[in-house]
PyMOL commands that place a pseudoatom at each C-alpha (Angstrom):
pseudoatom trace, name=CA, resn=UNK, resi=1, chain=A, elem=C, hetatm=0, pos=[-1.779, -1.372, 12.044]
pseudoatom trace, name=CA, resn=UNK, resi=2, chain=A, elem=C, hetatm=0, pos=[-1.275, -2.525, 8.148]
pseudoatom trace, name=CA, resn=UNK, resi=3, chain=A, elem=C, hetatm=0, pos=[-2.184, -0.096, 5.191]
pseudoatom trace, name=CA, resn=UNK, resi=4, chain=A, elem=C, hetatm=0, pos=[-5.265, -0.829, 2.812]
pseudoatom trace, name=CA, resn=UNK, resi=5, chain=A, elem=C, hetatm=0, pos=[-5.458, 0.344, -0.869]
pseudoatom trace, name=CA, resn=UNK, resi=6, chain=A, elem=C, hetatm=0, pos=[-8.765, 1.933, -2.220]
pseudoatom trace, name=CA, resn=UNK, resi=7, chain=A, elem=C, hetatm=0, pos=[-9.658, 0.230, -4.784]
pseudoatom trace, name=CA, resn=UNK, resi=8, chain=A, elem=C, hetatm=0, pos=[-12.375, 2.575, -6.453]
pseudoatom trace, name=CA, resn=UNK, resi=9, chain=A, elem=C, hetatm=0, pos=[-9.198, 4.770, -6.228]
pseudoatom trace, name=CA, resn=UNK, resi=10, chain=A, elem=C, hetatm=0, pos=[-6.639, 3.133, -7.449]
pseudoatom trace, name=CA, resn=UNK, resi=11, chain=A, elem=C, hetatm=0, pos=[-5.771, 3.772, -11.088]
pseudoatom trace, name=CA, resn=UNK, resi=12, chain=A, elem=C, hetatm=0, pos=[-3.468, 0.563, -10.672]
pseudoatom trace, name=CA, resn=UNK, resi=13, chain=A, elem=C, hetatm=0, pos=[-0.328, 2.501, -12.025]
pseudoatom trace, name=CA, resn=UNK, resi=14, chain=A, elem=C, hetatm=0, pos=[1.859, -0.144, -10.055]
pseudoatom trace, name=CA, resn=UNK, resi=15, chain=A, elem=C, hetatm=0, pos=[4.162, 2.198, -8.590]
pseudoatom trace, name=CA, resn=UNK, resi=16, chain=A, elem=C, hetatm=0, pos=[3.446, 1.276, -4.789]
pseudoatom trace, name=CA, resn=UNK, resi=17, chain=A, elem=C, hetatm=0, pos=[4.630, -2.250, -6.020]
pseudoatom trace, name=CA, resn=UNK, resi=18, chain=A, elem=C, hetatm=0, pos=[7.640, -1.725, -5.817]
pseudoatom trace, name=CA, resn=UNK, resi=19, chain=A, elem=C, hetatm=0, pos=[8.229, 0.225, -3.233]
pseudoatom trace, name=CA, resn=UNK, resi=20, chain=A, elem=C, hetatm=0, pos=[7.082, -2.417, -0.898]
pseudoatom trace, name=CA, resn=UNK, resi=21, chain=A, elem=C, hetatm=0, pos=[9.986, -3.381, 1.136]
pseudoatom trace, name=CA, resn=UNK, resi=22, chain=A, elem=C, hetatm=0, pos=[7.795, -6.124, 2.278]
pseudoatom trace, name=CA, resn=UNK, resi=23, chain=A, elem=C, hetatm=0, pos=[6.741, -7.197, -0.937]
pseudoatom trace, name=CA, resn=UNK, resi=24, chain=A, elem=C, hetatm=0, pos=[2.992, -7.100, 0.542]
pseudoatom trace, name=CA, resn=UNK, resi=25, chain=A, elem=C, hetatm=0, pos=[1.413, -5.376, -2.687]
pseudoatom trace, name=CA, resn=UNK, resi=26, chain=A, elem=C, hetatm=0, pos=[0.464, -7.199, -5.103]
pseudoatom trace, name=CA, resn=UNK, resi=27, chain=A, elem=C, hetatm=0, pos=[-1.716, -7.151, -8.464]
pseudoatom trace, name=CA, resn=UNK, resi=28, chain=A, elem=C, hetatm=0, pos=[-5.483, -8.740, -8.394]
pseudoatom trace, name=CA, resn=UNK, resi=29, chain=A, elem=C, hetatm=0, pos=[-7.853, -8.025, -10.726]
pseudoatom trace, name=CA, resn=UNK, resi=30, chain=A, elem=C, hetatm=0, pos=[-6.669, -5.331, -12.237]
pseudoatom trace, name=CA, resn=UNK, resi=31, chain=A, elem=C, hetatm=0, pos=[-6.229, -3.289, -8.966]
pseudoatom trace, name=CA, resn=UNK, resi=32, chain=A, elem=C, hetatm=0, pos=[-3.401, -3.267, -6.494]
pseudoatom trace, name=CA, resn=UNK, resi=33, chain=A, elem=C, hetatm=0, pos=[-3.865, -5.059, -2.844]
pseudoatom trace, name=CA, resn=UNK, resi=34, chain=A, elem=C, hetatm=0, pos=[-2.009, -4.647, 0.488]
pseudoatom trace, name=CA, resn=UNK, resi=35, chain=A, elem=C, hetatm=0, pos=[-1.622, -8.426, 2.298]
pseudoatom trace, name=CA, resn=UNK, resi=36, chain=A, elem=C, hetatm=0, pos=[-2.297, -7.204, 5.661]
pseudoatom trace, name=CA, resn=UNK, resi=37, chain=A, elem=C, hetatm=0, pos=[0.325, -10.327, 6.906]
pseudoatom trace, name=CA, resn=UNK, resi=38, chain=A, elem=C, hetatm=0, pos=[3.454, -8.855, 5.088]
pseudoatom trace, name=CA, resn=UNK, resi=39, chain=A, elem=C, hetatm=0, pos=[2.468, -4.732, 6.141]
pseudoatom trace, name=CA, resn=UNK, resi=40, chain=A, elem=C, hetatm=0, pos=[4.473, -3.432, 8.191]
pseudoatom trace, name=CA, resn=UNK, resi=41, chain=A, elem=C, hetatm=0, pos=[3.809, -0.085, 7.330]
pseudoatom trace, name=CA, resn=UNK, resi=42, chain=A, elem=C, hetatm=0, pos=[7.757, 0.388, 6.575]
pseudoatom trace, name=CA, resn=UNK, resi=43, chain=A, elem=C, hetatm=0, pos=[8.645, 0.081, 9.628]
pseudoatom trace, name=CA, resn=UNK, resi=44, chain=A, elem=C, hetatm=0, pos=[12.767, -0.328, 10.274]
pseudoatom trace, name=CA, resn=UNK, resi=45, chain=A, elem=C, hetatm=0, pos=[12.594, 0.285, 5.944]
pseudoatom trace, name=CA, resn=UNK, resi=46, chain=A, elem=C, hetatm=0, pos=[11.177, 4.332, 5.987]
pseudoatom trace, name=CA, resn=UNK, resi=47, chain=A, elem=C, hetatm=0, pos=[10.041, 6.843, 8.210]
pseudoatom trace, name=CA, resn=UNK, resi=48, chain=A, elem=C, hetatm=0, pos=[6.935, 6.926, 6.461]
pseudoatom trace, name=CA, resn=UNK, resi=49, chain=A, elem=C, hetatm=0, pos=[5.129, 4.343, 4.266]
pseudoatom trace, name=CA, resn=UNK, resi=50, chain=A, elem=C, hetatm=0, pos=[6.360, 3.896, 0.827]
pseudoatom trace, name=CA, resn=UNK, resi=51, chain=A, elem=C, hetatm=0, pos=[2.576, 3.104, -0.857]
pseudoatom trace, name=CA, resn=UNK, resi=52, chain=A, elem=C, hetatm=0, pos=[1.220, 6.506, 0.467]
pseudoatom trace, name=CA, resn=UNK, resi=53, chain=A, elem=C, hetatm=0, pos=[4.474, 8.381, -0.427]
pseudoatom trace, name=CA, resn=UNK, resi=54, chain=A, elem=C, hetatm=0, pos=[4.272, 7.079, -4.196]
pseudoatom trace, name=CA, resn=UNK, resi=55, chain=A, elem=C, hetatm=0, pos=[0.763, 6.878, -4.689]
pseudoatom trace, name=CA, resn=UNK, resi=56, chain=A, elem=C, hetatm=0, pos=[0.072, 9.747, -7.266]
pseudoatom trace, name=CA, resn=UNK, resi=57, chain=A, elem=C, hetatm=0, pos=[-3.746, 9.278, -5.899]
pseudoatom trace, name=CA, resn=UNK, resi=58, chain=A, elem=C, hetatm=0, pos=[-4.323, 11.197, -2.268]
pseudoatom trace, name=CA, resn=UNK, resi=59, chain=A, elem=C, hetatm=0, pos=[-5.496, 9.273, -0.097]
pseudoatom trace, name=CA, resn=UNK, resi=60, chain=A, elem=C, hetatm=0, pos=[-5.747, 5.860, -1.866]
pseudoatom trace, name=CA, resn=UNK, resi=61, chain=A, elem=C, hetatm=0, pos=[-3.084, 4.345, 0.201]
pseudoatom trace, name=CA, resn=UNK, resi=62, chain=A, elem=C, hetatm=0, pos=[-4.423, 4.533, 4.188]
pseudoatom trace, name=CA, resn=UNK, resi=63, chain=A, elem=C, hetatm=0, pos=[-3.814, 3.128, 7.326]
pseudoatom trace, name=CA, resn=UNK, resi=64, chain=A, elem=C, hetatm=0, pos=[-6.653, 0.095, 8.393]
pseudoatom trace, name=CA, resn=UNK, resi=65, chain=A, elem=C, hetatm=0, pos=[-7.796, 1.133, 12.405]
pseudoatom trace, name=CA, resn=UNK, resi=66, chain=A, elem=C, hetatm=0, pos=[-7.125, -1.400, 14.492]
pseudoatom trace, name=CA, resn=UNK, resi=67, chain=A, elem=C, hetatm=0, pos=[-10.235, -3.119, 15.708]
for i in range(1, 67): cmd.bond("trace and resi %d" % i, "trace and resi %d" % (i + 1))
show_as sticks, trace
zoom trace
């Protein structure tokens, strides 16, 4: 499972940026992005994901189902 960033939600405030431990986050447009390759959701880093825990936005940072 990777995390995805809302992007109608995301006020692009940068701070889930550099949290990354991956370095998967990343600026585009304006609005912040999660490279599903690089997410490892913090795994061996955190106990919990970094994006979600810094996100001043509930629920903009969220885990992507697997298919």
């Amino acid at each position: 499972m990777t995390y995805k960033i809302i992007a109608s939600q995301c006020t692009g405030c940068g701070a889930c940026e550099f949290e990354c431990p991956n370095a998967a986050i990343s600026l585009k447009n304006d609005i912040y992005v999660i490279n599903p390759t690089q997410c490892t959701q913090c795994e061996g880093h955190f106990d919990a994901p970094q994006c979600a825990v810094v996100c001043p936005v509930p629920d903009t940072c969220v885990p992507v189902p697997r298919e």
